[in-house]
C-alpha positions as CSV (number, residue, x, y, z in Angstrom):
1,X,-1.7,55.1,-53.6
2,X,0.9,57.4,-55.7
3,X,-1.7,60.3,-54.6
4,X,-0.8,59.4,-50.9
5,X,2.8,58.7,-51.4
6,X,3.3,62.0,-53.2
7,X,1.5,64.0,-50.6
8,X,3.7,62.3,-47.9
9,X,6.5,62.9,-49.6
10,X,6.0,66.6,-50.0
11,X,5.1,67.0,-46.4
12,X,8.4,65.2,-45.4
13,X,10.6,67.3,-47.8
14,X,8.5,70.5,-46.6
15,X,9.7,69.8,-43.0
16,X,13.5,69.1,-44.3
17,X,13.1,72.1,-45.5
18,X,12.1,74.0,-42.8
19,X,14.3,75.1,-39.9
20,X,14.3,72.8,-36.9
21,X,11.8,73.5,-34.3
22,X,10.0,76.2,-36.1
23,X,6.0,76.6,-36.8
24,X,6.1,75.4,-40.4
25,X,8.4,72.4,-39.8
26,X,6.0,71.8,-36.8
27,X,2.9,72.1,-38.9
28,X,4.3,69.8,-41.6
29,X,5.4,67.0,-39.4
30,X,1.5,67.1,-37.6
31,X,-0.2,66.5,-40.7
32,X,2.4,64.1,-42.0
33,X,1.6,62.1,-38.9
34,X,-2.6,62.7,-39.6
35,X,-2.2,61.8,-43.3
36,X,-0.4,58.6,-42.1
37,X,-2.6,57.8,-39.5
38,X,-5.7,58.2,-41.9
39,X,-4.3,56.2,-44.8
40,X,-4.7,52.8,-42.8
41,X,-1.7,51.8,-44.3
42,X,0.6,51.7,-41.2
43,X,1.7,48.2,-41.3
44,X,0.8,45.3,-38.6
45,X,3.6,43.3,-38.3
46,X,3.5,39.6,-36.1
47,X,0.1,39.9,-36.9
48,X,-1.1,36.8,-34.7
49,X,1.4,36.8,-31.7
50,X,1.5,38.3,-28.8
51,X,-2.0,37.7,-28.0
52,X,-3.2,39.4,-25.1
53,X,-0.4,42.2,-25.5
54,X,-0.7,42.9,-29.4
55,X,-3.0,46.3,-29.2
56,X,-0.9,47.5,-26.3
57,X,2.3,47.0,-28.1
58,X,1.0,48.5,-31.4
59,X,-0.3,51.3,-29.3
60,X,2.9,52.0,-27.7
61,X,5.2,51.4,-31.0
62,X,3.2,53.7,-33.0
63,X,3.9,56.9,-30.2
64,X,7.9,55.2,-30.5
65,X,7.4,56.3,-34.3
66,X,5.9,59.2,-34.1
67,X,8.5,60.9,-32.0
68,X,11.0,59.9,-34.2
69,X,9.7,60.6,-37.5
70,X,9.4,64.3,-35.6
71,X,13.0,64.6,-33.8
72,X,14.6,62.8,-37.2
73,X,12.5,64.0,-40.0
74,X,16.1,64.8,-41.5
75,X,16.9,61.4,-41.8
76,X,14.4,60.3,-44.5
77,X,15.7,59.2,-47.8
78,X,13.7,61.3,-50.8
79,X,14.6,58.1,-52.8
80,X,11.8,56.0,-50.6
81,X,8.4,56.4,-50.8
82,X,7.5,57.7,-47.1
83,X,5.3,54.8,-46.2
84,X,8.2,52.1,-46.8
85,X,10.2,54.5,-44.7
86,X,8.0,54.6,-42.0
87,X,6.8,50.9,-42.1
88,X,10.0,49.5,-42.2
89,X,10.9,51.4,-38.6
90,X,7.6,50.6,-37.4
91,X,8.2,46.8,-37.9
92,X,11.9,46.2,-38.0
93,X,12.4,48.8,-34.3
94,X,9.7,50.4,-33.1
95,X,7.6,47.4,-32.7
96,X,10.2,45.1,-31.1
97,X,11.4,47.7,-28.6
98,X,7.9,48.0,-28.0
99,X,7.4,44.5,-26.9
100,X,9.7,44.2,-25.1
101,X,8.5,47.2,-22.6
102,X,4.6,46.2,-23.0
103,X,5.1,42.5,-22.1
104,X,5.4,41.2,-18.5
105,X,9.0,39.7,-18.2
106,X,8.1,36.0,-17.6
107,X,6.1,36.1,-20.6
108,X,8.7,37.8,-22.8
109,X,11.5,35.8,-21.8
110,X,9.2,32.8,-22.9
111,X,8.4,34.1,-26.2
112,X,12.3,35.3,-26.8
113,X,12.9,31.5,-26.7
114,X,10.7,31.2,-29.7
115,X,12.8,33.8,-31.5
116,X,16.1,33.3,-33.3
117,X,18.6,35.9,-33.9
118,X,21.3,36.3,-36.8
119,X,24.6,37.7,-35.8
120,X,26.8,39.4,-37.3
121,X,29.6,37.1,-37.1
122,X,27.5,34.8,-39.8
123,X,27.9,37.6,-42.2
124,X,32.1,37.2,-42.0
125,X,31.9,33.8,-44.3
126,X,29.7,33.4,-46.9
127,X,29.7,29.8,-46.4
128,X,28.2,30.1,-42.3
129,X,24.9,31.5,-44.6
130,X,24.5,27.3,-45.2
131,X,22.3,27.2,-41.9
132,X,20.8,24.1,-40.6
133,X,17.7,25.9,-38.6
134,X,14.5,25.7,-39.8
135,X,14.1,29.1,-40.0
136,X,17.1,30.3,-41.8
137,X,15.6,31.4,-44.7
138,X,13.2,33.7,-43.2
139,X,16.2,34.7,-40.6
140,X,18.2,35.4,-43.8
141,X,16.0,37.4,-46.2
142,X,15.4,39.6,-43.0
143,X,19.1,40.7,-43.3
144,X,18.7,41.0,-47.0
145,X,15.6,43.2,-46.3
146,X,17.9,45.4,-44.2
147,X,20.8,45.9,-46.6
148,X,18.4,46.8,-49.5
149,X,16.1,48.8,-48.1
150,X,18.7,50.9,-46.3
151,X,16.2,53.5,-45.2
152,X,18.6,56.4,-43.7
153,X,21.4,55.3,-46.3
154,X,24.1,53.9,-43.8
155,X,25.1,51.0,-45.1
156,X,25.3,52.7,-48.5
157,X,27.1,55.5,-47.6
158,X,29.8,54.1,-45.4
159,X,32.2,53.3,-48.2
160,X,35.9,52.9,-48.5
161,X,37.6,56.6,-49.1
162,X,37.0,58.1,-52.7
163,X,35.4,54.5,-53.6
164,X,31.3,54.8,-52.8
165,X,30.8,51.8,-55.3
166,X,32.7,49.5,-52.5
167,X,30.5,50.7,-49.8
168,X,29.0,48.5,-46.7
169,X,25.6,47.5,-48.4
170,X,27.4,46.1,-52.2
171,X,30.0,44.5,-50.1
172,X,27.8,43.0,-47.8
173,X,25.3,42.0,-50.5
174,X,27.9,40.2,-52.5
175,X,28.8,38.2,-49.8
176,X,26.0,36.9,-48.8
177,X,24.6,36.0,-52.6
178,X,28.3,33.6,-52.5
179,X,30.8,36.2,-54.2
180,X,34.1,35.1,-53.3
181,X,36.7,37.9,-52.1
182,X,38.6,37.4,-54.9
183,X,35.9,38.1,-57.4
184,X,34.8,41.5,-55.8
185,X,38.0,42.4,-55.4
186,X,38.4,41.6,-59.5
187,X,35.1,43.3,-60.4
188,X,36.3,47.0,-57.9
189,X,40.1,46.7,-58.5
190,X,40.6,47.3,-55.1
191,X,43.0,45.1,-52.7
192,X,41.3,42.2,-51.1
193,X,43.2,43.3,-47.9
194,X,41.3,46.7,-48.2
195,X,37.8,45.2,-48.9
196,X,38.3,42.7,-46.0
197,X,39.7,44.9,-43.9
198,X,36.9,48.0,-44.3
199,X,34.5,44.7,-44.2
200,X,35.2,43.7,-40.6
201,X,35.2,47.1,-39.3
202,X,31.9,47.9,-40.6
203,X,30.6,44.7,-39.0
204,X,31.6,45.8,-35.7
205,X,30.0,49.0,-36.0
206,X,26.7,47.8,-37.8
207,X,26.3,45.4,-35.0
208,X,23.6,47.5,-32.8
209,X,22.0,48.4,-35.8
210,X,21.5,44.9,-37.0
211,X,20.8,43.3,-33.2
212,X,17.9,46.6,-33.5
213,X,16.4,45.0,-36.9
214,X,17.3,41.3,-37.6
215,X,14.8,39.1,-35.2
216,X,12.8,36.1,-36.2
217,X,9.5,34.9,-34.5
């Protein structure tokens, strides 16, 4: 497995490397895609569901992936092994967009009632985290998936000016393990007005991104 994830990874950073659109970036990217394809360890996420649609979908999710591990090859973070890069699009986007183009509409409308969505606005006070739906847990340690693994680096790297410690992913993080304001604002030295502030606006722009990633079935 580390003999894959190096070889990956040095075909990824080979195609960084290269200039866009030329032979060798092109060459890199088409046996990335092979080595991935042969490794058999593309995930299968809702393994179960969708019955009837499921081969379809993963069909369809997998060409999703490909062309964007190709047109955004750029975006991957050397500090990830390529397969939890790849894996984590392939389940948390590519897979839901997916399924939502493969199934009919009737079908997917009935299945979308099954589902249940975490919004942003939950992540404002740390004491809305105190669900009462049964699935709340899983809905919950889907968002904490998202903030850690941070696979382009967003939520990392939007920070407050000249302070990348009090960036979008800590903030967020502390929030939702019960940190009070106060106490990250003790532990940064930075204005609680600021934190909240930066807070809030990176909520509003992190919404797409987290509507994109954060379902429950």
């Amino acid at each position: 497995m580390n003999e894959l994830n190096a070889r990956l990874k040095q075909l990824a950073l080979t195609a960084q490397e290269s200039p866009a659109k030329s032979q060798n970036r092109q060459l890199a990217l088409a046996k990335l895609i092979k080595e991935i394809l042969q490794s058999g360890r593309l995930c299968r996420p809702h393994k179960g569901k969708f019955i009837g649609f499921y081969d379809d979908i993963y069909t369809e999710a997998q060409q999703k992936l490909f062309c964007y591990i190709c047109e955004n090859i750029d975006r991957y973070n050397p500090q990830y092994d390529v397969l939890s890069w790849v894996n984590f699009l392939f389940a948390k986007r590519f897979f839901i967009e997916a399924s939502r183009e493969v199934m009919p509409k009737g079908f997917h409308r009935a299945y979308q009632r099954q589902a249940t969505r975490l919004t942003l606005e939950q992540l404002e006070q740390k004491t809305s985290l105190q669900f009462t739906h049964s699935s709340t847990p899983s809905i919950l340690q889907e968002v904490i998936d998202v903030l850690q693994e941070d696979p382009e680096g967003i939520f990392q790297n939007t920070h407050i000016v000249n302070q990348p410690i009090a960036n979008f992913k800590f903030l967020a993080l502390k929030v939702m393990a019960g940190y009070s304001w106060k106490e990250i604002s003790n532990e940064l030295g930075i204005k609680i007005s600021t934190l909240n502030s930066f807070y809030q606006r990176c909520l509003v722009r992190f919404r797409p991104k987290f509507r994109e990633y954060v379902i429950v079935n």
